[in-house]
C-alpha positions as CSV (number, residue, x, y, z in Angstrom):
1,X,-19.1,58.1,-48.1
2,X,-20.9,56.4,-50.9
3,X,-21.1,58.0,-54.6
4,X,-23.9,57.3,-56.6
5,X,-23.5,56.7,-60.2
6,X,-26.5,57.4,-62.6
7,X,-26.8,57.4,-66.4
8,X,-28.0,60.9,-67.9
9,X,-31.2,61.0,-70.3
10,X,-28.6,61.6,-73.1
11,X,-26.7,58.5,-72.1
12,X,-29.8,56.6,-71.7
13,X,-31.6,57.6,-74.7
14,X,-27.7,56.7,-76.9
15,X,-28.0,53.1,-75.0
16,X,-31.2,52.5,-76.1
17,X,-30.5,54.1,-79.5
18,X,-27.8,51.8,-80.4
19,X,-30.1,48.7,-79.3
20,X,-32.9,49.6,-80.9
21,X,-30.4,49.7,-84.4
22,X,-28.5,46.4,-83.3
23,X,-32.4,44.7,-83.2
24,X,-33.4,46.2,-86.4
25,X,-29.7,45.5,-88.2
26,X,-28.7,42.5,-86.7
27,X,-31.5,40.4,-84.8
28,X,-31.3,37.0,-84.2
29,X,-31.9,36.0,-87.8
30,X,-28.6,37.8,-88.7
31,X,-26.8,36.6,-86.6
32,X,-28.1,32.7,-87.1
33,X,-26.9,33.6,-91.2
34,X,-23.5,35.1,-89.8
35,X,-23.1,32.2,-87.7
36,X,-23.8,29.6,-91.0
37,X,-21.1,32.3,-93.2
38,X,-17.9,32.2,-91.2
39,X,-15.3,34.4,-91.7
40,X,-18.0,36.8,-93.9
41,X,-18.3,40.2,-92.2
42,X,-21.2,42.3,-93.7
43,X,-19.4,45.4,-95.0
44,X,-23.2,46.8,-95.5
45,X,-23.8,46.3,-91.8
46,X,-20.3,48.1,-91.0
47,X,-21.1,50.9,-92.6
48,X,-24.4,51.3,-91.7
49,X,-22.8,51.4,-87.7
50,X,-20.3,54.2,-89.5
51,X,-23.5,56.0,-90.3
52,X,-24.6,55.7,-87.0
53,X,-21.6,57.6,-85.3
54,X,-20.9,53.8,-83.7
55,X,-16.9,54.5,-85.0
56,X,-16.5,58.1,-84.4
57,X,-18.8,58.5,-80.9
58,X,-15.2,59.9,-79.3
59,X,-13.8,62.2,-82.1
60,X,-14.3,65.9,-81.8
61,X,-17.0,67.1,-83.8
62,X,-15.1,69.5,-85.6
63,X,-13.3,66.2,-87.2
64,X,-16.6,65.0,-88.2
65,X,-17.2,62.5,-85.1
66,X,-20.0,62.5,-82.2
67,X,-17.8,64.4,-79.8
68,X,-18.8,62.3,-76.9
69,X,-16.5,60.5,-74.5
70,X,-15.5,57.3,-72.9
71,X,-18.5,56.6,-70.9
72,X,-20.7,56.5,-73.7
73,X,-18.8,54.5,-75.9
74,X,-18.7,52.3,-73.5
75,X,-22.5,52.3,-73.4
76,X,-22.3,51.6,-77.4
77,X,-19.5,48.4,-76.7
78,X,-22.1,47.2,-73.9
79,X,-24.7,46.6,-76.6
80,X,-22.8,45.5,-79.2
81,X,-21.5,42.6,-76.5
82,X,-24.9,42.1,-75.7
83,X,-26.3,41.6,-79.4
84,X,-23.4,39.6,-80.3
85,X,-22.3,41.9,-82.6
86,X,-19.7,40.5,-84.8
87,X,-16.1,41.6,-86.0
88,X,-13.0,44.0,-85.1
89,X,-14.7,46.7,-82.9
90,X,-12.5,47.7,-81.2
91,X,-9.5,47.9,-83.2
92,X,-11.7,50.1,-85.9
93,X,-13.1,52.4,-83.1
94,X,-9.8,53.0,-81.7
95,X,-8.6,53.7,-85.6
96,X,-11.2,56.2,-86.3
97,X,-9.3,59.7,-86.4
98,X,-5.6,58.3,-87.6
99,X,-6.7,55.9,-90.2
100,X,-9.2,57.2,-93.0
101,X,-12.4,55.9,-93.6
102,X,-12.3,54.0,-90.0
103,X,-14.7,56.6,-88.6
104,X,-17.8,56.1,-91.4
105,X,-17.5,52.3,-91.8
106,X,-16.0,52.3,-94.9
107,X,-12.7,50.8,-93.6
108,X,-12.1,47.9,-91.6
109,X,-9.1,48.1,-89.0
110,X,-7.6,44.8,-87.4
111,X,-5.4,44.8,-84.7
112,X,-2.5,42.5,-83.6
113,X,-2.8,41.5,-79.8
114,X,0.4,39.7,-78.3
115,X,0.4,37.0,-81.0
116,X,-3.6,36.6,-82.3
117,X,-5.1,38.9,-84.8
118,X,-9.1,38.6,-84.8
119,X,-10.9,38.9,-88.9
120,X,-7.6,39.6,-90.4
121,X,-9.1,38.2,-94.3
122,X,-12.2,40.9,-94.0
123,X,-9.6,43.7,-92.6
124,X,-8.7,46.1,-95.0
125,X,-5.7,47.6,-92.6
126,X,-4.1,46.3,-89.8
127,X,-2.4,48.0,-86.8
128,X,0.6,46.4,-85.0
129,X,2.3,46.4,-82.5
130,X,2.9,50.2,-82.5
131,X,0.7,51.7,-83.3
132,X,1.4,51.9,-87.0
133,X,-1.2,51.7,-89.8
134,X,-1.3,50.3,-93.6
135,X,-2.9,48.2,-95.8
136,X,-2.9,44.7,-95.2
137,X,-3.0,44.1,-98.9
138,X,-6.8,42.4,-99.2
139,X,-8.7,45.0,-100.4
140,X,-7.9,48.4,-102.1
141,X,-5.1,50.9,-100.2
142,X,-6.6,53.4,-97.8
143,X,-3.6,56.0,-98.5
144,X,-2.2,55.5,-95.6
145,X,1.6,55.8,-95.9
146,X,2.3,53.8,-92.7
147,X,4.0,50.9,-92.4
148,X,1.5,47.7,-91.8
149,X,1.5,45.5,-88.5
150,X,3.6,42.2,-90.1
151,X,0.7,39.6,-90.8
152,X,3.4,37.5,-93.2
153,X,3.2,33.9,-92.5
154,X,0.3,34.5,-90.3
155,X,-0.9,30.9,-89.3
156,X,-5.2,30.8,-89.4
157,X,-6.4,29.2,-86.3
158,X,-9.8,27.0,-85.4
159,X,-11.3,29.1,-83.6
160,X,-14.1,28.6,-80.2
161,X,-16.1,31.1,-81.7
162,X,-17.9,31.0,-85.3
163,X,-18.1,35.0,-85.3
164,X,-14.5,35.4,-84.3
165,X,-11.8,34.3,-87.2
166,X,-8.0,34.5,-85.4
167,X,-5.0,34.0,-86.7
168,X,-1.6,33.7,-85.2
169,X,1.2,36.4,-86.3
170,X,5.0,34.1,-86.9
171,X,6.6,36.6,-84.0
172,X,5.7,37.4,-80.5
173,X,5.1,40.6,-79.8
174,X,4.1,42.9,-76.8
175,X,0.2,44.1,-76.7
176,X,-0.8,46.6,-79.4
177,X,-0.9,50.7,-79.2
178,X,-3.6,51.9,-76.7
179,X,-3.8,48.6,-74.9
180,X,-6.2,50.6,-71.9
181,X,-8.8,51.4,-74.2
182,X,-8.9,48.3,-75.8
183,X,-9.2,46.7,-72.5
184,X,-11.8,48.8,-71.8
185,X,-14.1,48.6,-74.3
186,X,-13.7,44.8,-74.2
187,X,-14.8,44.6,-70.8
188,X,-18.0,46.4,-71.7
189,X,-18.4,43.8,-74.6
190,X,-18.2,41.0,-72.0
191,X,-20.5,43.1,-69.8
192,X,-23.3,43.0,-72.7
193,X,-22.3,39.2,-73.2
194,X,-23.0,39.6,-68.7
195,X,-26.5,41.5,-68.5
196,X,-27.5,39.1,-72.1
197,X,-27.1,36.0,-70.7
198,X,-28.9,37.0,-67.5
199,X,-31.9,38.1,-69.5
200,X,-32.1,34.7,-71.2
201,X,-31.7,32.7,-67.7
202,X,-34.3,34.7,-66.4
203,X,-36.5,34.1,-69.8
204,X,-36.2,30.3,-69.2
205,X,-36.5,30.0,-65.6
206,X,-39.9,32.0,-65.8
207,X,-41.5,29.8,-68.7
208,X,-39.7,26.4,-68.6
209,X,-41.6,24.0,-66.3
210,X,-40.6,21.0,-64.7
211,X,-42.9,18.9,-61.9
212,X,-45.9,21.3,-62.7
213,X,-44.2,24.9,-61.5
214,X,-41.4,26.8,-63.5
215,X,-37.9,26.1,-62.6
216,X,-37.3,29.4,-61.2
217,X,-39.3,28.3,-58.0
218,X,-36.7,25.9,-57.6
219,X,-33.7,27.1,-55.0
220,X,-30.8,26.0,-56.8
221,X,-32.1,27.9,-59.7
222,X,-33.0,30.8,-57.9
223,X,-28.9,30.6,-56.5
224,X,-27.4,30.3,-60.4
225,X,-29.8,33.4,-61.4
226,X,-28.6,35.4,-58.2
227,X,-24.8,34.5,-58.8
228,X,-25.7,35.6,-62.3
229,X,-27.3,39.3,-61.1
230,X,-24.4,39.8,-58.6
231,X,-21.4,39.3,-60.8
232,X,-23.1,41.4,-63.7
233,X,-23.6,44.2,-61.6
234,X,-20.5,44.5,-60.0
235,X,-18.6,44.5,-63.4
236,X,-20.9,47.5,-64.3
237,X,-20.1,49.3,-61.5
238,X,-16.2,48.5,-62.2
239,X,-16.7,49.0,-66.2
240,X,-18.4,52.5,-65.5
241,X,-15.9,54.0,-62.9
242,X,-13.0,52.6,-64.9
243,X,-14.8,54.9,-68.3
244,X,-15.0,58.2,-65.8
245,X,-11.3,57.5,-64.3
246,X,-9.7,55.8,-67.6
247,X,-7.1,54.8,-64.9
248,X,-4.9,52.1,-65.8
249,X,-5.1,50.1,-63.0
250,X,-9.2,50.7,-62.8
251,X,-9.5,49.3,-66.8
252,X,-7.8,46.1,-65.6
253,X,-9.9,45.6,-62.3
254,X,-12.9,46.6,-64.8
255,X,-11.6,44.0,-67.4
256,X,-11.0,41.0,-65.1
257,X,-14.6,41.3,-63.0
258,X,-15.8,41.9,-66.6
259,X,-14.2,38.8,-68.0
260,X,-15.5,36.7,-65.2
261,X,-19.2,38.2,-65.3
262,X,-19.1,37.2,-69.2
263,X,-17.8,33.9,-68.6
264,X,-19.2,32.7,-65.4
265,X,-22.4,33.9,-66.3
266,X,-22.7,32.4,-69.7
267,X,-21.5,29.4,-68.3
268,X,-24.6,29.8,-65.2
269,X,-27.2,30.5,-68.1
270,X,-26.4,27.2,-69.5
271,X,-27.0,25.4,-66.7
272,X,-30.1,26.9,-66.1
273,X,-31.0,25.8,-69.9
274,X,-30.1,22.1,-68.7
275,X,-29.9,19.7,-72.0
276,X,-31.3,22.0,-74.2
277,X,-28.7,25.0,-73.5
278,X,-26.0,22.4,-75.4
279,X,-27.6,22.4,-78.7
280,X,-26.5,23.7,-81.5
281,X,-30.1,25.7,-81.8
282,X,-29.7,27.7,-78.2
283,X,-28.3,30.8,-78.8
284,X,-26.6,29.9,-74.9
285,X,-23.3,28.1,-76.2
286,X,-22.5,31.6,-78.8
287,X,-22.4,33.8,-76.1
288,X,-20.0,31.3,-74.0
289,X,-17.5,31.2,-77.1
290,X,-17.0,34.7,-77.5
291,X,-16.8,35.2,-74.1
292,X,-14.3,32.9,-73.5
293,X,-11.9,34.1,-76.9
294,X,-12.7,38.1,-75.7
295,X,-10.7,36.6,-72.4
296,X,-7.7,36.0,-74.0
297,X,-7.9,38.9,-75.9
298,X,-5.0,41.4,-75.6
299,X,-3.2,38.9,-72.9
300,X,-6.3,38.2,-71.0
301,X,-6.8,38.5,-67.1
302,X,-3.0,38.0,-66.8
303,X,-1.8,41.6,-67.6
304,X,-4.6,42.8,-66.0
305,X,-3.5,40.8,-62.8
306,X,0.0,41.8,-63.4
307,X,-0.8,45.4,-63.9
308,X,-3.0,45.4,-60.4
309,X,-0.3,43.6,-58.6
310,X,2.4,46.6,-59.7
311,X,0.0,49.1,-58.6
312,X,-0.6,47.7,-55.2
313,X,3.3,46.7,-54.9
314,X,3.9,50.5,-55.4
């Protein structure tokens, strides 16, 4: 028995919503100035996503949120992946509801992961290990009385990606509060970075020419593009179920096909850029970066792997 799996017009119409705003906020000539301003996160640009409902798509209405669920923001993450959209997103989503001013934008939430913390300097709180909440001591207090996650002594690292600061907390520590969701929400991040990347191989294959034809005529380019098509869609499939299910063990089958989609893909795109998909003026090598640091995010394919490997053990 097969089930088939189709967006409703309300899904569709958010999607297309939230990349019509990510175009108009944060086209390419935004993200070429965020790219040249490291480490800068455009607070006017977070709060214009707050406006949106970008923070508080899953919290009840009667708290002031969207009331929607997983699978649509899911569909918001997807875009954001695909536009490149810079900073913690998924720490600040999951902090809308329990920490104040999380939900409009107003308030950026950080999150420590195992031993990285991604934008700690632009994050006005920081969640740890557990879950608690509190100010990190940058900017002005939320009022939350919690107690912070412990940044002290935090070591800044160079990072892959230009649109990804990371630092690395003094202490090893296990995965941060609602680890599934933030799995999840990654893996639809990488799955924009997945269905982006395609779009741009395509682009190039149809109007770069080479020996009078464009290179898509040619086999071996036709084979990368396919590869390319396959691995994207199969993540969706996995990134969608695992946003109806919210099973564990679907998030991290969701998050490694994801992960590889992002990476593989990227990696595919650049190929079929040839010479000029290493420049610094492709937009190719960007979306490779953040794939590849969203990978390690959290613990990266191997908790997934281990989590999958209980499951079937059991």
């Amino acid at each position: 028995m097969s089930v088939r799996f189709q967006l409703s017009e309300d899904q569709r119409a958010l999607q297309a919503g939230v990349r019509e705003l990510l175009e108009r906020r944060f086209g390419r000539e935004a993200l070429r100035a965020a790219v040249d301003t490291p480490g800068r996160l455009d607070r006017e640009l977070w709060r214009a996503l707050g406006d949106a409902g970008f923070f508080a798509l899953r919290l009840p209405e009667a708290d002031g949120g969207v009331g929607l669920g997983l699978p649509e923001a899911v569909l918001a993450f997807e875009e954001a992946g695909r536009a490149l959209l810079p900073g913690p997103l998924v720490a600040t989503h999951l902090a809308a509801g329990t920490v104040p001013g999380a939900a409009t934008g107003e308030t950026v939430v950080a999150a420590v992961y195992g031993e990285l913390v991604e934008w700690l300097e632009a994050a006005d709180v920081v969640l740890g290990d557990t879950g608690d909440t509190g100010g990190t001591g940058n900017t002005a207090d939320t009022g939350n009385a919690a107690d912070t996650g412990d940044t002290r002594g935090a070591e800044p690292l160079r990072s892959l990606d230009p649109l990804t600061p990371l630092h690395r907390v003094p202490a090893a520590r296990d995965a941060a509060a609602a680890a599934p969701l933030a799995d999840l929400l990654t893996a639809a991040e990488q799955l924009g970075t997945a269905v982006r990347v395609g779009e741009l191989a395509v682009q190039h294959a149809r109007t770069r020419e080479q020996f009078g034809q464009p290179i898509g005529a040619f086999q071996a380019v036709k084979h990368l593009c396919a590869d390319l098509l396959v691995r994207t869609e199969t993540a969706r499939v996995a990134v969608y179920a695992a946003a109806v299910t919210a099973d564990p063990a679907d998030i991290a089958a969701a998050r490694l096909l994801a992960d590889e989609a992002a990476v593989h893909g990227a990696r595919d795109c650049l190929q079929v850029h040839g010479g000029m998909g290493f420049t610094w003026e492709a937009d190719v090598h960007l979306h490779l970066k953040r794939a590849w640091v969203r990978a390690h995010r959290g613990g990266g394919s191997t908790e997934s792997e281990e989590l999958l490997a209980a499951r079937l053990a059991a």
